[in-house]
N, C-alpha and C positions, 0 to 999 in steps of 0.2 A: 504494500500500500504506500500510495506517495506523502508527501509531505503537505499540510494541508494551504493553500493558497494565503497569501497575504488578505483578499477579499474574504475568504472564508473563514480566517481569525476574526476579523472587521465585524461578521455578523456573530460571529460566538463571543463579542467584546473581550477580546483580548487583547486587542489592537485597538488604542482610543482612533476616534474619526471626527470631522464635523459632520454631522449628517446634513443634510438638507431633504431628503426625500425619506419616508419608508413605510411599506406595504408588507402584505404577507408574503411577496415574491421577489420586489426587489427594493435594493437600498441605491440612496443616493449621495452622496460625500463631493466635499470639495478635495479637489487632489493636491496630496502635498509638496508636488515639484510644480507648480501651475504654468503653463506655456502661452495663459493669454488672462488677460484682467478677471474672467471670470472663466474655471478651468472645473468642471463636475464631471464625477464620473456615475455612469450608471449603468450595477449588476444584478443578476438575479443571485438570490438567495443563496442557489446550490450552485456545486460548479459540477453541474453535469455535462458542460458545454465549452470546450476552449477558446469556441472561435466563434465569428459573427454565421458564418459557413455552417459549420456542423448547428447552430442557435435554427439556423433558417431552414434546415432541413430534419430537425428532429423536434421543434416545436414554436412552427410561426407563429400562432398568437402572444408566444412570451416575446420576440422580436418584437413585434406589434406594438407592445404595451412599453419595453423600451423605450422605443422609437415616440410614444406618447407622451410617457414621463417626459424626456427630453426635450419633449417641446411646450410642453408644463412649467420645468424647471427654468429653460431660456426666456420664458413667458414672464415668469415672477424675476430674474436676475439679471436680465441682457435685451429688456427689451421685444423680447422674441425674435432677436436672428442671432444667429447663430450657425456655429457649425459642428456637423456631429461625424466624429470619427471613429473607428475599429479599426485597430492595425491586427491581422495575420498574417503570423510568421514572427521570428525572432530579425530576419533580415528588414521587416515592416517595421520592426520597431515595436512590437508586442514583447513584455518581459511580464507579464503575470498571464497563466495560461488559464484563465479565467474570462470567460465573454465579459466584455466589458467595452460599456460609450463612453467618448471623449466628449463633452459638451464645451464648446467656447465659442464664446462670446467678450463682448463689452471690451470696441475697440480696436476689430480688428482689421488690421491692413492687410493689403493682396502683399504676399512672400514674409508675411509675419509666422510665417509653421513653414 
């Protein structure tokens, strides 16, 4: 059995967060290396899912509600624009193999990411 995710400490609070969001499926935090004025991440619960890929092929409605949160959250933080990202792969720039959105917003220039 692997080691359990950075994300999956976060919901078993062992890992303090800011939350910003949380439901019975997923949670919402501000990230602690933040890459734009307003930097939120949003995942499910469980990490039965590494990737946005395996998320969209083994349970689109939880994608769905992702993708909802995030525009909930950009709503209340940014305005409402925003930009939502998933890196897969480690060469993408993905380091927690936990499904998880990038949400930013508030500020951002074209070649600021």
């Amino acid at each position: 059995m692997s080691e359990p995710t950075v994300f999956e400490r976060i919901v078993a609070g062992e890992i303090p967060s800011s939350k910003v969001f949380e439901n019975d499926r997923l949670l919402g935090i501000r990230d602690i290396k933040p890459q734009a004025p307003v930097h939120l991440l949003v995942f499910p619960k469980s990490a039965d899912y590494a990737n946005v890929t395996e998320l969209a092929a083994g349970d689109p409605a939880l994608l769905a509600e992702i993708v909802s949160t995030a525009q909930q959250l950009a709503d209340e933080h940014c305005g409402g624009q925003y930009r939502l990202v998933f890196n897969t792969g480690a060469a993408a720039g993905q380091t927690v193999f936990h499904v998880h959105a990038h949400v930013l917003g508030g500020g951002l220039t074209e070649g600021s990411l």
